[in-house]
DRENPA-3360 file (N, C-alpha, C; in nm, 2 decimals, always signed):
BEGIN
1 = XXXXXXXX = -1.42/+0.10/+2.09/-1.28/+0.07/+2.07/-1.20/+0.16/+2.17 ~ -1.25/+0.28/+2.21/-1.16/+0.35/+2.26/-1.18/+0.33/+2.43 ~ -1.31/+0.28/+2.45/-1.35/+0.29/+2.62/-1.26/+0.10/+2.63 ~ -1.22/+0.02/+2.55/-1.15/-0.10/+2.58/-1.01/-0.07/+2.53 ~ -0.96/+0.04/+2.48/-0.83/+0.07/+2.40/-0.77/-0.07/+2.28 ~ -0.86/-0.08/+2.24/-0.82/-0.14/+2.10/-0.82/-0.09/+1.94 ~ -0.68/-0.12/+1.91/-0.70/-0.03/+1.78/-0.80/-0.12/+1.66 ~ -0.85/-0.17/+1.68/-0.94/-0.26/+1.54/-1.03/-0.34/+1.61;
9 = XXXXXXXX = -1.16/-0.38/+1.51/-1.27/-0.47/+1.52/-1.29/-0.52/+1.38 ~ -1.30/-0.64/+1.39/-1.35/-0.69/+1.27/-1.46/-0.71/+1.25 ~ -1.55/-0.66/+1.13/-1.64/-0.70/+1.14/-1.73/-0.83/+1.05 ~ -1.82/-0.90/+1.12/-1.88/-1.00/+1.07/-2.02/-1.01/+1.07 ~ -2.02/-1.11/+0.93/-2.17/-1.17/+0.94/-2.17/-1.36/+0.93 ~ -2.23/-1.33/+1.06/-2.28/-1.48/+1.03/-2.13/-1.60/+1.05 ~ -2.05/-1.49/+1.13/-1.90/-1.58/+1.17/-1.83/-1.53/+1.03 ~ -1.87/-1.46/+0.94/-1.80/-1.43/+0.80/-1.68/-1.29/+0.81;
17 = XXXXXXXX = -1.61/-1.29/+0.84/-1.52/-1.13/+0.81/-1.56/-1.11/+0.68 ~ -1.61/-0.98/+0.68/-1.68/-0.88/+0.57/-1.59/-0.74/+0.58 ~ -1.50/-0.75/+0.65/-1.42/-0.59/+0.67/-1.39/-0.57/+0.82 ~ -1.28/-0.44/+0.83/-1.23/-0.42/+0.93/-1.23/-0.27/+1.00 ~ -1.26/-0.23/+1.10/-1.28/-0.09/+1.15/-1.14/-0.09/+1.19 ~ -1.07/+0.00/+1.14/-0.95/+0.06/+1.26/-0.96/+0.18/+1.30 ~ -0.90/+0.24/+1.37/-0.84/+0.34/+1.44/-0.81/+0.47/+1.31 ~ -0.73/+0.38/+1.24/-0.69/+0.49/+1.09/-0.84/+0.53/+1.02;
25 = XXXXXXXX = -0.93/+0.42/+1.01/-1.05/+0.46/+0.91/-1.13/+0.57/+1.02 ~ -1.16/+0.57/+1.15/-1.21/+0.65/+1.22/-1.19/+0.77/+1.20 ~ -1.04/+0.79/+1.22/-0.98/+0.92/+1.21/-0.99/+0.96/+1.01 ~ -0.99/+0.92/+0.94/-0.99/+0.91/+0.81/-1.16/+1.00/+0.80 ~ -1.22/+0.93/+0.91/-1.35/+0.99/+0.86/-1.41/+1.10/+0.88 ~ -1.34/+1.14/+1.03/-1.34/+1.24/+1.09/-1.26/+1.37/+0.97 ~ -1.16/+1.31/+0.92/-1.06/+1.45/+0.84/-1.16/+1.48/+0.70 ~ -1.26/+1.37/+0.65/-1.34/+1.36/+0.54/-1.46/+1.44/+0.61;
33 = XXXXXXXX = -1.50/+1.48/+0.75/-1.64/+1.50/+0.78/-1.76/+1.46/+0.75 ~ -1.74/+1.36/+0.72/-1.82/+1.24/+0.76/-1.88/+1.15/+0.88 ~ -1.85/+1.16/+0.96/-1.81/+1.09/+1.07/-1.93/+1.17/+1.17 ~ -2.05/+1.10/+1.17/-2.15/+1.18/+1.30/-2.16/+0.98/+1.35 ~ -2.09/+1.06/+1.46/-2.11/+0.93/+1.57/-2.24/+0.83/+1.55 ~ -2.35/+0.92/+1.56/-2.49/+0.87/+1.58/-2.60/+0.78/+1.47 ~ -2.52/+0.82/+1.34/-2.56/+0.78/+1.27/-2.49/+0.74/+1.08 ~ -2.36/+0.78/+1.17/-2.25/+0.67/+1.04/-2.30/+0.51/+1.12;
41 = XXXXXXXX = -2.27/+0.45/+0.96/-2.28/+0.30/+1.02/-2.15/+0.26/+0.98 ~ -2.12/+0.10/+1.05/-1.95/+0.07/+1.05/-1.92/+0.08/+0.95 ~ -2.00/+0.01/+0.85/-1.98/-0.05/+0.73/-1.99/+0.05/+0.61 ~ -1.97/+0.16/+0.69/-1.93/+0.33/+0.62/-1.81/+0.35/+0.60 ~ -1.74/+0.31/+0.71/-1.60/+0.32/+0.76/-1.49/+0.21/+0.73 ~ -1.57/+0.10/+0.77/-1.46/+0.01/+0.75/-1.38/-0.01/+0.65 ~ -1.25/-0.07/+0.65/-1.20/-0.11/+0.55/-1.22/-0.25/+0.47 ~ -1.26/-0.28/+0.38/-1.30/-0.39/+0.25/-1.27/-0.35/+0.14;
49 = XXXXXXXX = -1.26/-0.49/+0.08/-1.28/-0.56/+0.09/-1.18/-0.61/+0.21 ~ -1.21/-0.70/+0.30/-1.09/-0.78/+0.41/-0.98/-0.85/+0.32 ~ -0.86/-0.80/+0.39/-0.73/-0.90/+0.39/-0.74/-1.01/+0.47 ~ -0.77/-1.16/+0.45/-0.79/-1.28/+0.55/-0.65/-1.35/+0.57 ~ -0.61/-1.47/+0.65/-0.55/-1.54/+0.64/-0.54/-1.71/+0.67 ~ -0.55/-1.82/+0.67/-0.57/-1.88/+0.70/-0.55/-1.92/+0.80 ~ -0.60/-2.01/+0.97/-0.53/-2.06/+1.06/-0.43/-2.18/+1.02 ~ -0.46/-2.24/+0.88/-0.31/-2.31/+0.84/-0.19/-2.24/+0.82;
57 = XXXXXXXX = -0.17/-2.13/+0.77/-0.08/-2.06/+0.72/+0.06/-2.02/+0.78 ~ +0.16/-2.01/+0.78/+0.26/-2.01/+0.90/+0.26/-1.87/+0.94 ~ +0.35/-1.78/+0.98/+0.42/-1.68/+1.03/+0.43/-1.61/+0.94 ~ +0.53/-1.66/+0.88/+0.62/-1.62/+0.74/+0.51/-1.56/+0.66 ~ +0.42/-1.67/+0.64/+0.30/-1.62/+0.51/+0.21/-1.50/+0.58 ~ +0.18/-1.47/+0.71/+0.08/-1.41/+0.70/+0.21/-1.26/+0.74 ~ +0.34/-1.26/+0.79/+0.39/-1.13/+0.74/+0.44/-1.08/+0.56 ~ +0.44/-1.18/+0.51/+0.46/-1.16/+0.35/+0.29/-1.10/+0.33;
65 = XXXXXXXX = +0.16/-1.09/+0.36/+0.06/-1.05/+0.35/+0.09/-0.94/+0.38 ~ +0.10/-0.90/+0.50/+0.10/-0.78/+0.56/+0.14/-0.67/+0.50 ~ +0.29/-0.71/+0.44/+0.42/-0.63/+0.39/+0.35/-0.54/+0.28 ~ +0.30/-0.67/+0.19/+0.25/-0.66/+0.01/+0.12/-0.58/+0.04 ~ +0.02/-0.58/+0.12/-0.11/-0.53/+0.14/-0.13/-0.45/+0.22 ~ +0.01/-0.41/+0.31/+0.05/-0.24/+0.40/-0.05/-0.25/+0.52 ~ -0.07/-0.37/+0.59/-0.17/-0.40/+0.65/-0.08/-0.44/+0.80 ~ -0.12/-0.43/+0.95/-0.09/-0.47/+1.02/-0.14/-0.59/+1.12;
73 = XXXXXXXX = -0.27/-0.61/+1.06/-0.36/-0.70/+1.11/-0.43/-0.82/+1.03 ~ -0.43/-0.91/+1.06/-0.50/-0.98/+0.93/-0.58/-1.09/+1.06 ~ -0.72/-1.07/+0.99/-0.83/-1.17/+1.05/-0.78/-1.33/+0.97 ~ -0.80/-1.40/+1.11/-0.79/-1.58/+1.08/-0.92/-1.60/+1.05 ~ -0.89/-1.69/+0.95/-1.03/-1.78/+0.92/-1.02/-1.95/+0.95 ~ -1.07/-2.03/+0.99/-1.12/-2.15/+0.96/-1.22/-2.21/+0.86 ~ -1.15/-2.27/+0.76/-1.29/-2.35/+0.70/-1.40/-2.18/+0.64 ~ -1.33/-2.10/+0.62/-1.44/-1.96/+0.59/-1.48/-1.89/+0.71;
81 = XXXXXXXX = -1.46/-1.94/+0.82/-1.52/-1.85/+0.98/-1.43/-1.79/+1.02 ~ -1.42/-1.68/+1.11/-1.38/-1.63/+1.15/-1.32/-1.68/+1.26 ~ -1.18/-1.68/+1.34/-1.16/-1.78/+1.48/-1.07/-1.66/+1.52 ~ -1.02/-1.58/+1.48/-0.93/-1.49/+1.55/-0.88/-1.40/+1.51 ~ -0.75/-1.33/+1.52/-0.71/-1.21/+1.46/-0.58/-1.20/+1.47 ~ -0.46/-1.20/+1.40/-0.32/-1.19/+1.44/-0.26/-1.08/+1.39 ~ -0.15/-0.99/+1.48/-0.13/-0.87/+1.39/+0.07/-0.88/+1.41 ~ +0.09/-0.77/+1.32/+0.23/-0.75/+1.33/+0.27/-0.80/+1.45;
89 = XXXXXXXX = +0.24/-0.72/+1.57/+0.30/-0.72/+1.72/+0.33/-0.84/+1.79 ~ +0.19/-0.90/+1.73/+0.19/-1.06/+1.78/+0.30/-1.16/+1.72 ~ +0.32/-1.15/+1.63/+0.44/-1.22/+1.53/+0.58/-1.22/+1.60 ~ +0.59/-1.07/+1.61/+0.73/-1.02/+1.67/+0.72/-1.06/+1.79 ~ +0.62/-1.03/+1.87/+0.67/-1.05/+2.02/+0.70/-1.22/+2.00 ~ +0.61/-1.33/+1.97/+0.65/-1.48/+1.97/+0.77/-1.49/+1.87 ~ +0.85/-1.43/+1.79/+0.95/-1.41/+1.78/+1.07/-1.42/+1.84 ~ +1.04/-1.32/+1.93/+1.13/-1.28/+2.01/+1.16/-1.38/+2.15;
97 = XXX = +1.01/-1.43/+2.19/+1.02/-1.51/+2.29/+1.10/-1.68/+2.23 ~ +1.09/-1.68/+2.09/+1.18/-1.80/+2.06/+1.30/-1.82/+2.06 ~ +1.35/-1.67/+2.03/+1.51/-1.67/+1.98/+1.59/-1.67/+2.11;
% end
């Protein structure tokens, strides 16, 4: 995450979102001393159960998710698979480029 400066990964099985690593749980694990690089696994860390959304869903719905679930990112799904990732910033900025 940090050698591509991304704050989150989602993680999956099998195209499935099962949870999410951020930036916050990293550091969360580090303040808990828990956190040995070498041999935490993700799924130590991540956060789950996942907040999903659908790629039907509009704008509107997946910031009303956000708001209620204190979340800034929400994994897209198709049909149950995984297709993408939309977060606050994304919303606002295509927002902004409409108005």
């Amino acid at each position: 995450m940090n050698q591509h400066r991304i704050g989150s990964v989602v993680v999956a099985e099998e195209d499935r979102a099962i949870g999410i690593l951020t930036g916050g749980d990293v550091l969360q694990g580090i303040r808990k001393g828990r956190l040995d690089i070498k041999s935490t696994k993700v799924r130590d860390l991540m956060s789950k159960p996942i907040i999903q959304i659908s790629d039907n869903s509009s704008a509107d719905e997946a910031l009303a998710i956000m708001r209620i679930r204190n979340v800034k990112k929400l994994p897209v799904t198709s049909e149950g698979r995984l297709v993408g990732i939309v977060t606050s910033n994304d919303i606002f900025r295509a927002a902004s480029l409409i108005s």
